[in-house]
C-alpha positions in Angstrom: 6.8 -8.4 -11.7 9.6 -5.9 -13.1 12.4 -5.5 -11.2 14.7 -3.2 -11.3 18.1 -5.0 -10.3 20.4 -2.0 -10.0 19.2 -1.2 -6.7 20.0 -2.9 -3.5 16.8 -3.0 -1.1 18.7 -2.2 1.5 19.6 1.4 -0.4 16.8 3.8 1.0 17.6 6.2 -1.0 16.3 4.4 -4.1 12.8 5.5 -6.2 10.7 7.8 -3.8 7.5 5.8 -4.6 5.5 3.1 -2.8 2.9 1.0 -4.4 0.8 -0.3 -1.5 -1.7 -3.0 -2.0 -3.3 -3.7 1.4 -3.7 -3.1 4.7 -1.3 -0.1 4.4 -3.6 1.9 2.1 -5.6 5.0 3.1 -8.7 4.4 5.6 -7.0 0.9 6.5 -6.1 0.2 10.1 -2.3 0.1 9.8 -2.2 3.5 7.4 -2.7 5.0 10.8 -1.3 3.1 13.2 2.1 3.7 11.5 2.1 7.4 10.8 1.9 6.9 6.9 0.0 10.1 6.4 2.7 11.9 7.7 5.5 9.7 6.1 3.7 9.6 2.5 1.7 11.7 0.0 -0.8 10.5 -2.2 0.3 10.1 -6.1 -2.5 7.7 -7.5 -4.5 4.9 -7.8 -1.9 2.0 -9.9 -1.7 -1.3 -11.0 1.0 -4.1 -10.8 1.5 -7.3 -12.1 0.8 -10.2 -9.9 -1.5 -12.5 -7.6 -2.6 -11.4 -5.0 -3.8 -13.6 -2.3 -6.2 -13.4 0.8 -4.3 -14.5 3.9 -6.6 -13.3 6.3 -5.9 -9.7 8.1 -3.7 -8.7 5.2 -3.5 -9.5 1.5 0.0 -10.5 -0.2 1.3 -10.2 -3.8 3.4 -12.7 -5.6 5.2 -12.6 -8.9 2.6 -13.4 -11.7 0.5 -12.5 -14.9 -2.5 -11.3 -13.0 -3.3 -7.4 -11.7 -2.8 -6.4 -8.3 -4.8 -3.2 -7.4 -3.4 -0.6 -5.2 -2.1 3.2 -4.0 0.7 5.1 -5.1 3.1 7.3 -2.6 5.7 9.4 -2.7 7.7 9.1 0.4 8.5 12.1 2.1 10.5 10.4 5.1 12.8 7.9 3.5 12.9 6.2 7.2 9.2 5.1 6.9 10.6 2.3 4.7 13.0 1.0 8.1 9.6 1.0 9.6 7.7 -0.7 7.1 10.5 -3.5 6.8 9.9 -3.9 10.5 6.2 -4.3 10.1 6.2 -6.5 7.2 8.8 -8.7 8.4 11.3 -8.5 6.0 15.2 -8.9 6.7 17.2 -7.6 3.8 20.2 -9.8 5.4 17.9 -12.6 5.4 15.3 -12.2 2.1 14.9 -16.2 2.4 13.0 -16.3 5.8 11.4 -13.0 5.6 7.5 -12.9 5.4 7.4 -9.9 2.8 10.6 -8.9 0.3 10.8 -5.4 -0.6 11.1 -5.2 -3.5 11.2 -2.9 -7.0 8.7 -2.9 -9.3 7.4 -1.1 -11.9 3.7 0.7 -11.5 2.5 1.7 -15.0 0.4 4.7 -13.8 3.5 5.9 -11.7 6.6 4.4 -12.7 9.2 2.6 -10.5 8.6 2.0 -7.0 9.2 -0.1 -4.0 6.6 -2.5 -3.1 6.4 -5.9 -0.6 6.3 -9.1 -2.2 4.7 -12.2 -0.2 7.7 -14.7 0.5 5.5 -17.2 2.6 2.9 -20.3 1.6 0.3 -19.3 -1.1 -1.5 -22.6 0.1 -2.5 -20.5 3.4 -4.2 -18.0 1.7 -6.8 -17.7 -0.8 -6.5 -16.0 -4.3 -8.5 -12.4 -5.1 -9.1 -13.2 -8.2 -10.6 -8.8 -8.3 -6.9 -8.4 -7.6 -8.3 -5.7 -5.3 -8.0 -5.8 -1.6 -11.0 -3.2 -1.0 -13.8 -5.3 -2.6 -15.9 -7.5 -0.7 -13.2 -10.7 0.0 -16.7 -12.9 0.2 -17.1 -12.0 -3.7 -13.0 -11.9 -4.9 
């Protein structure tokens, strides 16, 4: 996936966009559960390039040539992304252990945005081959 490498993740004031790919997207449990409709607006449906991979309550994207299906936000309270970090485990002092790295990327529909990048074993999960978290997993 694109990076852009002028940014530090730990600068949130970087691109106001989020490219979300799983359980954080509209209607999804977490969407609500972390105030996300107050903390984001609705850009657009997007596209990245990746795997993404079925690891049981929630999906995770990894660096490849496949398409990754997902939602596009513009943050409207740059401390959502504090949050987020929390919730998906990732410790910008300690990228190597994190579960998720934050990470820039760009979205072609959108253009550059943050996103979280799966840092743990593929081998536990199973690859969406639909790239799209939505669809039935039985059929991905």
């Amino acid at each position: 996936m694109p990076r852009d490498k002028g940014k530090d993740v730990t600068d949130l004031e970087g691109p106001d966009l989020l490219f979300v790919y799983g359980s954080l997207q509209r209607g999804e449990r977490m969407f609500t559960e972390l105030g996300l409709e107050r903390a984001l607006e609705f850009v657009c449906d997007g596209t990245i390039r990746g795997n993404l991979y079925d690891l049981g309550d929630y999906p995770g994207a990894v660096a490849a040539d496949g398409v990754v299906q997902g939602e596009v936000y513009r943050i409207k309270d740059p401390a959502i992304l504090a949050a987020l970090d929390e919730y998906e485990e990732f410790d910008p002092c300690n990228r190597q252990d994190s579960l998720f790295v934050r990470e820039l990327i760009f979205v072609p529909e959108a253009g550059p945005a943050w996103t979280y990048i799966y840092n743990g074993n593929r081998e536990e999960g199973r690859l969406i081959s639909s790239g799209h978290w939505r669809k039935p997993r039985s059929a991905a």
